[in-house]
C-alpha positions in Angstrom: 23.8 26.6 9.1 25.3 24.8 6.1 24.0 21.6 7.3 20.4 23.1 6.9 20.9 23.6 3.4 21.9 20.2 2.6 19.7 19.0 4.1 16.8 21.2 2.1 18.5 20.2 -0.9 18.7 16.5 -0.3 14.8 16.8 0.8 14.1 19.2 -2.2 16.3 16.5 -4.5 13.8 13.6 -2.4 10.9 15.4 -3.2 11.7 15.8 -7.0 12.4 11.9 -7.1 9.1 11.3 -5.3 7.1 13.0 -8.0 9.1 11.9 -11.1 8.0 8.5 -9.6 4.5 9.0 -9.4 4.0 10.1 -12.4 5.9 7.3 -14.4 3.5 5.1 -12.4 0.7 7.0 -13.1 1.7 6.7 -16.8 2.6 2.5 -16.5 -1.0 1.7 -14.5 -2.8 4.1 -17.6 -1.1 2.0 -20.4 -1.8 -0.8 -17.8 -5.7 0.1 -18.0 -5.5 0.4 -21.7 -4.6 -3.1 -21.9 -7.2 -4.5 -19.9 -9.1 -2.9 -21.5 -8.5 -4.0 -24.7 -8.4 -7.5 -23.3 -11.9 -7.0 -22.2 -13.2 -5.9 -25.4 -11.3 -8.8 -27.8 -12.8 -11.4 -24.9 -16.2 -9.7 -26.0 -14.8 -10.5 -29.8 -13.7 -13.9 -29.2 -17.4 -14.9 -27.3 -19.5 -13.5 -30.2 -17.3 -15.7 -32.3 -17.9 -18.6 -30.6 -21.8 -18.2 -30.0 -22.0 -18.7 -33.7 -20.4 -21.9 -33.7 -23.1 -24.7 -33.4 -21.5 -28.1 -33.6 -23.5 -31.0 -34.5 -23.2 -33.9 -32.5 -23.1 -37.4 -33.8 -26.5 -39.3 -33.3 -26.9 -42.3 -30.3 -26.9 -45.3 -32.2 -30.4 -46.8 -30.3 -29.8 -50.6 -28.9 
């Protein structure tokens, strides 16, 4: 009968570990989210930037 409750308590111990886990992950894919996310919006920063460069290009000399 002992054996049952080690076993519980190493599958109670399990079960603990399992959700400990899945919420550090669910934490590291949020901040992960967060990110991209900021990535996407200073991408959106850098292309209005650049749309208001217009180079000039050198004229063709004509032959």
């Amino acid at each position: 009968m002992v054996w049952v409750l080690v076993f519980g308590g190493i599958a109670l111990g399990g079960l603990i570990m399992l959700v400990s886990y899945a919420v550090w992950l669910w934490h590291k894919a949020s901040d992960l989210f967060s990110e991209l996310e900021m990535l996407g919006t200073r991408a959106e920063e850098l292309a209005h930037l650049l749309e208001q460069i217009r180079p000039e290009l050198p004229e063709r000399a004509e032959s």
